[in-house]
C-alpha positions in Angstrom: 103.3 99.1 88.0 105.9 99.4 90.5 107.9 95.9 90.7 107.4 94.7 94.5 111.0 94.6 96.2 112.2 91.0 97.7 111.3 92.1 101.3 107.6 92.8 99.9 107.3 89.4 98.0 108.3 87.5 101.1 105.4 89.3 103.2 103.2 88.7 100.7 103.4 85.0 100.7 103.3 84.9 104.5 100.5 86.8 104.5 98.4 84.8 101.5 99.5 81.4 103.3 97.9 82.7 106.6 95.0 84.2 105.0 94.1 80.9 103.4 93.3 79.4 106.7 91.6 82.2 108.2 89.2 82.7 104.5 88.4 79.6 106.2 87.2 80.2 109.2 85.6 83.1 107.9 83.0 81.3 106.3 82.7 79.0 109.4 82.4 82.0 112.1 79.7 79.5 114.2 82.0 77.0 115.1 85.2 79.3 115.8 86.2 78.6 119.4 86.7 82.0 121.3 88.5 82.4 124.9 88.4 85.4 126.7 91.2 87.7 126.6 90.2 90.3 129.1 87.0 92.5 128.7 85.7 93.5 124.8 89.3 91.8 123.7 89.2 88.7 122.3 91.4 85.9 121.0 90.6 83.1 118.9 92.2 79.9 117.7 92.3 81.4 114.3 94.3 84.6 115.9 96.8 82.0 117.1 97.4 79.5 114.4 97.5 82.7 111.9 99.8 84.3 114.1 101.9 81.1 113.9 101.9 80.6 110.2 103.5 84.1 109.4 106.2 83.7 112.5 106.9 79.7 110.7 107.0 81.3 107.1 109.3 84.4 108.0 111.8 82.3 110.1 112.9 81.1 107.0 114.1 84.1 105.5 114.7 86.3 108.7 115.8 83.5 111.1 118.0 85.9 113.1 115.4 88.8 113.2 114.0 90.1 116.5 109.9 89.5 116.1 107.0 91.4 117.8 103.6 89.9 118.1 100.3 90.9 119.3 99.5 87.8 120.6 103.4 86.2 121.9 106.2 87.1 123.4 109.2 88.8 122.1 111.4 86.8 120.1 114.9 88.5 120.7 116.9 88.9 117.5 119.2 91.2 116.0 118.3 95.0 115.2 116.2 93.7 112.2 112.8 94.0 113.8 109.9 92.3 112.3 106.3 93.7 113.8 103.0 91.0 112.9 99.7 91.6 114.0 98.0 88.0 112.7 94.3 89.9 112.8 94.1 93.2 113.2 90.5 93.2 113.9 89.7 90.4 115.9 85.8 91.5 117.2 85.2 92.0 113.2 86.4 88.9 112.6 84.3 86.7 114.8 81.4 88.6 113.7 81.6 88.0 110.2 82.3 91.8 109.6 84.9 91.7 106.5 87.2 94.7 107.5 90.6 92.7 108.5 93.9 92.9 108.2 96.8 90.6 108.8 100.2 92.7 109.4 103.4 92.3 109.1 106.2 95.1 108.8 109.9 95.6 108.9 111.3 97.9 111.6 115.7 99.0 111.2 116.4 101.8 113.7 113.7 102.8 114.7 112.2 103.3 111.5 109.9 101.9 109.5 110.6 100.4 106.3 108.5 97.9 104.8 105.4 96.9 105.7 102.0 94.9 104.0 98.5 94.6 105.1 96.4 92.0 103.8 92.6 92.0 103.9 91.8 87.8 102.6 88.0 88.7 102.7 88.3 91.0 100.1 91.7 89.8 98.9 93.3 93.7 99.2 96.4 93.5 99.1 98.1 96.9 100.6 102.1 97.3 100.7 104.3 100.2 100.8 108.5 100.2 101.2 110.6 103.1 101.6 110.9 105.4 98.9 109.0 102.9 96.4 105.0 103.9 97.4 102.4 102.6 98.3 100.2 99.9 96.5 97.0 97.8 96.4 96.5 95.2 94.0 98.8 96.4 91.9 97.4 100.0 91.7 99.4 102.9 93.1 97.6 104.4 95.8 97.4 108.1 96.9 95.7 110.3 99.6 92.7 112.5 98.9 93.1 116.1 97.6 90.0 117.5 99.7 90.9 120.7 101.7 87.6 121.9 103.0 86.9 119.3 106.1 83.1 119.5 105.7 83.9 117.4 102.5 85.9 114.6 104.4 84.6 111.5 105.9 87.3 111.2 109.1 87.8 107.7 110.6 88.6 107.1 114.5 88.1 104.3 117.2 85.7 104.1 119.6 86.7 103.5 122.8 85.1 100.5 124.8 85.3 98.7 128.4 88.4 99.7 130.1 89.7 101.7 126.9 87.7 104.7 127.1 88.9 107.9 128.0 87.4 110.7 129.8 87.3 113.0 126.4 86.7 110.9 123.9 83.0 112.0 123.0 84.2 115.5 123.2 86.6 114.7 120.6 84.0 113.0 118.7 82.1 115.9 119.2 84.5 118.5 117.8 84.8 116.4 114.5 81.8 115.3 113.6 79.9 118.5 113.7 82.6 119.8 111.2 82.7 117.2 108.5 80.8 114.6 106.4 80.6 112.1 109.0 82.8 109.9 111.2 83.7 105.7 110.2 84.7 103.3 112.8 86.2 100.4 111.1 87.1 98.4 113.7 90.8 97.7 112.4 93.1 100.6 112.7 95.4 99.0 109.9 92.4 99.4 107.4 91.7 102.5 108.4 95.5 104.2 107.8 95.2 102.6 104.7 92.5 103.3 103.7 93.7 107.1 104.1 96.2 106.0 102.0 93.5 105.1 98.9 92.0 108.7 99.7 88.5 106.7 101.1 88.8 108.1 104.3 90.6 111.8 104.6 91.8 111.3 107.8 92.0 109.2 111.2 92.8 109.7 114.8 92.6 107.6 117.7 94.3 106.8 120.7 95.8 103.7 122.8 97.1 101.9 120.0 100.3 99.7 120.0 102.6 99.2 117.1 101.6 96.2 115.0 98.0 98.1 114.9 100.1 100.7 112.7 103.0 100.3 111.8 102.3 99.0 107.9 100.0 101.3 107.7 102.4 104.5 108.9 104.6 103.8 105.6 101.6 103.4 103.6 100.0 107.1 104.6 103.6 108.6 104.5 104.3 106.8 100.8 101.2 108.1 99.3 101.8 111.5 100.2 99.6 111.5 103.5 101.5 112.9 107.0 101.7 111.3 110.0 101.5 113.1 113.7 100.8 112.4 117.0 96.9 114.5 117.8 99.1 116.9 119.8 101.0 118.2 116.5 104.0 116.1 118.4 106.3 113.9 115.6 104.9 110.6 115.9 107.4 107.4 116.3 107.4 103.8 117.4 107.0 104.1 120.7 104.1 106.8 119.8 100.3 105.2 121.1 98.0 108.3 119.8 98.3 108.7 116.4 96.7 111.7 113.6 97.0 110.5 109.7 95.2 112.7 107.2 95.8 113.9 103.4 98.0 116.9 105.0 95.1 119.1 103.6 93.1 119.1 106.8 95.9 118.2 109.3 96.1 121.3 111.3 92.5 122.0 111.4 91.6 118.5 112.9 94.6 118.9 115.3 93.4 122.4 116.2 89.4 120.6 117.0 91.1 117.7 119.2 93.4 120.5 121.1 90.9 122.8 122.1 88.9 120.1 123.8 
């Protein structure tokens, strides 16, 4: 068992204190006051009291960091940046669906360095640092060996309301025809890691910002996954299509999106 660095153990209790209150709510999903936050997005009070009970918690050790939040703005720091996404999954969430993620990662140069994702439904606790792997519950995690696509199960998004794109059920198209089926979880931080565990092979989809990923990068590149924008293009920060997969069936799921 790889022993979780400082950075890691702070995350971790942010991320257990806010997922506390939102276990909560989860059970109480009737009485959860919603307000619109422009069409098929939603924010709820839960998103924003979460959201502040990570920012509260992490001021204490990182009081002269630079934060960015889904749901505020900026909080100008120094170059330490710290990225939080206080549901990733929002629509799941207020549905009662279980697949959620609260995010937090650390961001120095431009890269990527530390970053957890924590599920408090099912209490999974994903993390990954530089160099050190990439984790869940204590168990060291690694991306599927499958090379033939037909054997994979690929995750996406979905595109709704003002999201969609004119060639998104082409895509879909190209890839489901050629492999075991498609999942849309709904969170894109559960998805990437769940690419990380080897349940899903690969995922691709498009629009995203960085707290949706940015845990979730690390964890695919520390368990031996690779990381790409759908175009074959290196993927960074400022990236907003991304294409994770075992490495196995990278090209051939880039070729399928290309030719569309």
């Amino acid at each position: 068992m790889q022993i979780q660095p400082p950075v890691i153990n702070i995350f971790e209790k942010a991320v257990r204190k806010a997922g506390k209150y939102l276990l909560r709510d989860f059970g109480e999903i009737e009485n959860l006051q919603i307000q619109s936050k422009g069409l098929g997005d939603f924010v709820t009070n839960a998103d924003l009291k979460t959201e502040q009970i990570l920012i509260d918690t992490l001021k204490y050790y990182y009081p002269e960091a630079t934060y960015i939040t889904e749901e505020s703005e900026k909080i100008i720091g120094n170059e330490e940046m710290i990225v939080i996404d206080p549901i990733d999954g929002t629509t799941n969430f207020i549905h009662g669906i279980p697949l959620v993620g609260i995010v937090i990662a650390k961001i120095i140069n431009e890269e990527i360095t530390d970053g957890v994702i924590y599920n408090p439904i099912l209490d999974d606790f994903f993390w990954a640092s530089k160099g050190k792997g990439s984790w869940c519950n204590n168990n060291r995690l690694r991306v599927s060996k499958r090379q033939d696509i037909i054997d994979c199960i690929i995750g996406t998004g979905i595109p709704h309301m003002d999201r969609i794109y004119p060639q998104y059920l082409k895509e879909i198209d190209a890839i489901t025809k050629n492999c075991s089926g498609l999942r849309r979880m709904g969170a894109a931080s559960i998805d990437l890691a769940y690419v990380a565990a080897g349940k899903l092979d690969a995922y691709w989809e498009r629009n995203l910002n960085i707290w949706d990923v940015s845990a979730g990068v690390l964890l695919v590149k520390e368990a031996g996954g690779r990381v790409s924008q759908p175009n074959g293009e290196s993927w960074d920060i400022h990236s907003k299509d991304i294409l994770v997969s075992n490495s196995n069936i990278h090209e051939i799921i880039q070729e399928k999106l290309e030719i569309i």
